[in-house]
NUKE-740473 format. One record per atom (N, C-alpha, C): x, y, z; atom name. Coordinates in steps of 0.2 Angstrom, whole numbers, plus 5000, padded with zeros to 4 digits. Last residue first. Example, Ala and Ser with C-alpha at 12.3 -4.5 7.8 and 13.67 -1.06 7.14 Angstrom:
5064,4989,5035,N
5068,4995,5036,CA
5064,5000,5039,C
5066,4972,5039,N
5062,4978,5039,CA
5066,4984,5039,C
***
This chain:
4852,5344,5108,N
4855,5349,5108,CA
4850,5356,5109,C
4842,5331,5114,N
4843,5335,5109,CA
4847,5343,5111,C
4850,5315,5119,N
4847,5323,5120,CA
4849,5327,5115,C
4853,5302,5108,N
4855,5305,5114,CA
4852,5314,5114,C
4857,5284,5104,N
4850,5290,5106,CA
4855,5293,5109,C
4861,5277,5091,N
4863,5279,5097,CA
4857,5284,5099,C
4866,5262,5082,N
4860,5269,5084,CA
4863,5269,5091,C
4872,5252,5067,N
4872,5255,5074,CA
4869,5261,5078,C
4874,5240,5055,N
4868,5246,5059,CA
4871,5248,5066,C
4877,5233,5041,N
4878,5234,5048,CA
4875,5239,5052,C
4873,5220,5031,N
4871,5227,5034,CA
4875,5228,5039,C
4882,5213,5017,N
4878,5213,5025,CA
4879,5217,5028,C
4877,5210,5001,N
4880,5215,5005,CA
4880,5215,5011,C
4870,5197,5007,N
4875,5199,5004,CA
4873,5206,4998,C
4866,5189,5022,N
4864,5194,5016,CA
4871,5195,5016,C
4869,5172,5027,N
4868,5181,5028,CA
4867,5185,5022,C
4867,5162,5021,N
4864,5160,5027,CA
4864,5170,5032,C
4872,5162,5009,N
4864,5159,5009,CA
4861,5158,5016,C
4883,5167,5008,N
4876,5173,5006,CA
4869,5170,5007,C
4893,5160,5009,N
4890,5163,5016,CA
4883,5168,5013,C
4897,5153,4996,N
4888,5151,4999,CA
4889,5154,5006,C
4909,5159,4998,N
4905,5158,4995,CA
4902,5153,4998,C
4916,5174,5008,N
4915,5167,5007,CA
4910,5165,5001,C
4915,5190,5006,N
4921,5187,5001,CA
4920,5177,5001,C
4903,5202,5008,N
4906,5193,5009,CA
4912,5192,5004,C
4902,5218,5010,N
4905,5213,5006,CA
4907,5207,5008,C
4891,5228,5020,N
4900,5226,5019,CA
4899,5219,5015,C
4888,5245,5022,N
4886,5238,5018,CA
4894,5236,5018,C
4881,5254,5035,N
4885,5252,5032,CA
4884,5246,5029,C
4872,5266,5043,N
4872,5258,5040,CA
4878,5260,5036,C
4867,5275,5061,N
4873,5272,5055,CA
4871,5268,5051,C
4858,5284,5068,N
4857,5277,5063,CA
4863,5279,5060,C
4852,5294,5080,N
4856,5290,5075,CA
4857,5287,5074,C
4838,5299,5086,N
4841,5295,5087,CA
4847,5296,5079,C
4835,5312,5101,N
4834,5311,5094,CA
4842,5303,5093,C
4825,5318,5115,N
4829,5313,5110,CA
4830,5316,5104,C
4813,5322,5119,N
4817,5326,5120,CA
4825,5322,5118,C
4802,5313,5116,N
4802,5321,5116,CA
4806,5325,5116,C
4804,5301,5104,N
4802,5303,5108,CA
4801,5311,5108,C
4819,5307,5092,N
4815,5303,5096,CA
4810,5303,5103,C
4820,5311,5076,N
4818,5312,5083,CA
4818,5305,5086,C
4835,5306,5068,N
4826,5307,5068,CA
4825,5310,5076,C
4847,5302,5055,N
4847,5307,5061,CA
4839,5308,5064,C
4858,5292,5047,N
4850,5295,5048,CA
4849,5298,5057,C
4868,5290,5034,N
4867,5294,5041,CA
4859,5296,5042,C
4878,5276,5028,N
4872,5279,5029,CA
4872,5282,5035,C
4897,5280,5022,N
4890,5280,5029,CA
4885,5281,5027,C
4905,5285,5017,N
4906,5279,5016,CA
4901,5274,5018,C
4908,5299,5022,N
4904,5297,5014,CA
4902,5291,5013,C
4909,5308,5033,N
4908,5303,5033,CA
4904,5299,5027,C
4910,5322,5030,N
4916,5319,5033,CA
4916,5310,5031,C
4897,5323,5021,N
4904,5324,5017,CA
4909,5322,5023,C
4889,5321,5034,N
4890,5317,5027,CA
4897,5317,5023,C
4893,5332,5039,N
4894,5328,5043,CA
4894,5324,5038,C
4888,5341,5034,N
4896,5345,5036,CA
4898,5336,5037,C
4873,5339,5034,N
4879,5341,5027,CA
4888,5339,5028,C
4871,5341,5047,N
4871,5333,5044,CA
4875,5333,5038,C
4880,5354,5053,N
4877,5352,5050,CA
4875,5345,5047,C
4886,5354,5070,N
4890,5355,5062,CA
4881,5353,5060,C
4887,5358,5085,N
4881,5360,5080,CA
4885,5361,5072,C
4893,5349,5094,N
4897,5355,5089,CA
4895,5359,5086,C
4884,5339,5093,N
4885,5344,5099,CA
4890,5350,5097,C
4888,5334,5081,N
4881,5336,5082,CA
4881,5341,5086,C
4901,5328,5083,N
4902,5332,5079,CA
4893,5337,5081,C
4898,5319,5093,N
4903,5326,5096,CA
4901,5331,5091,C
4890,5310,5085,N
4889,5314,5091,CA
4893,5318,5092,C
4901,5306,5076,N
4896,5309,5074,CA
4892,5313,5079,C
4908,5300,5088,N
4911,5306,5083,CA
4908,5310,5080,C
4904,5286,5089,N
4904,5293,5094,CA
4905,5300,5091,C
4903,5283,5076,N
4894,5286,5079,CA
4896,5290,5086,C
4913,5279,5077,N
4910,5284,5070,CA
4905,5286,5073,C
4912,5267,5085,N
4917,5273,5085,CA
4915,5279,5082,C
4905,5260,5079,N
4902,5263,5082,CA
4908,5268,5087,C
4911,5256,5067,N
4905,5262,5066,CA
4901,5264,5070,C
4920,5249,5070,N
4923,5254,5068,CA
4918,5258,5068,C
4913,5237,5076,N
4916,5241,5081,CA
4919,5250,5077,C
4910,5234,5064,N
4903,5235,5066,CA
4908,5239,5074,C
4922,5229,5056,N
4917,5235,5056,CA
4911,5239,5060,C
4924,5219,5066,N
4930,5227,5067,CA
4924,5231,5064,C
4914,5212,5065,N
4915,5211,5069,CA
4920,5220,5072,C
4916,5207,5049,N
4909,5212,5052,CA
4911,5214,5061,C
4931,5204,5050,N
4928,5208,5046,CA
4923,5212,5047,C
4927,5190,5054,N
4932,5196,5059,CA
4930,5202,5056,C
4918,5184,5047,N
4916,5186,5051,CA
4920,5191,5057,C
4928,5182,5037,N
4923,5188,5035,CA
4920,5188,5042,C
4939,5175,5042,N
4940,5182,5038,CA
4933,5186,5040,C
4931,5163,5047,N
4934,5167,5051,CA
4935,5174,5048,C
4926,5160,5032,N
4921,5163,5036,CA
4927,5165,5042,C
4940,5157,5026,N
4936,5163,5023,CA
4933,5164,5029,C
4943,5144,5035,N
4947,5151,5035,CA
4944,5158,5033,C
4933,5136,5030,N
4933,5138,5037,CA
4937,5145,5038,C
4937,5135,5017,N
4931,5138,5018,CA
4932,5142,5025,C
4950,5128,5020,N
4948,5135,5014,CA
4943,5139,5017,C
4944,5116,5023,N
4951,5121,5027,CA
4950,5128,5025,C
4939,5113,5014,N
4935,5111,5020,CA
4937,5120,5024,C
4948,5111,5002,N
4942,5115,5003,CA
4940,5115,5008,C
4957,5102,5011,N
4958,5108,5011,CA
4954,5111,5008,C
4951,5087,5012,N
4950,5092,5018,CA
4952,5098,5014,C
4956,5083,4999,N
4946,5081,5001,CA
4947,5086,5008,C
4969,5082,5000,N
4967,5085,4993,CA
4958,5086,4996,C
4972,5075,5007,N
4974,5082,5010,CA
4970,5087,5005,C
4969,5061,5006,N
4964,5063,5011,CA
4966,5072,5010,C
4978,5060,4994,N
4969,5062,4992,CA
4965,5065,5000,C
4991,5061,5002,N
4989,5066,4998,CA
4981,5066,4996,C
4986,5048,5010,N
4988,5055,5013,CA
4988,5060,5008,C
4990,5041,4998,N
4981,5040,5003,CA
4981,5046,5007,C
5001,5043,4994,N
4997,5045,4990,CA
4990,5044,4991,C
5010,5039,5005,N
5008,5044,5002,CA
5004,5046,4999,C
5006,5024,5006,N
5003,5028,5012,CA
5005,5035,5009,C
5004,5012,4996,N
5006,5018,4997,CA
5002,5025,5000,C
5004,4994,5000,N
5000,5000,5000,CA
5004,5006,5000,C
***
């Protein structure tokens, strides 16, 4: 028997396996910094607001951003971050959307 060549077919039928599992680690580290990146962005967007910049001033800072700014309540108002992030795994679109949203909201007192 040629224990090489039973070793090489088992390596050849695992490393898609290996491949796959590597992408989804990527892309779920991926949503994971982004979704921490945007809510960084969403403090800054707050400072910015308390600064009384304009949602214009604010857009053009931050381009790459949905920004939605709404009342809330009485004396709220809330913010919406979304961002769209790209799968790079294949067939991860069949269990998450692709583009996958990322959303962030923060309430806080109206200036």
């Amino acid at each position: 028997m040629n224990r090489k060549g039973q070793a090489l077919i088992e390596f050849v039928l695992i490393l898609p396996v290996l491949i796959l599992i590597l992408f989804i680690i990527f892309d779920f580290g991926n949503i994971f910094y982004s979704k921490y990146e945007l809510q960084n962005q969403s403090m800054e967007i707050v400072r910015l607001i308390k600064d009384n910049k304009t949602i214009e001033d604010i857009t053009d800072i931050y381009s790459k951003i949905d920004i939605e700014i709404n009342n809330y309540k009485d004396d709220y108002k809330k913010i919406t971050l979304t961002k769209e992030l790209d799968l790079i795994t294949p067939l991860l679109d069949n269990i998450l959307d692709d583009p996958y949203l990322i959303e962030v909201e923060r309430i806080i007192p109206n200036v």
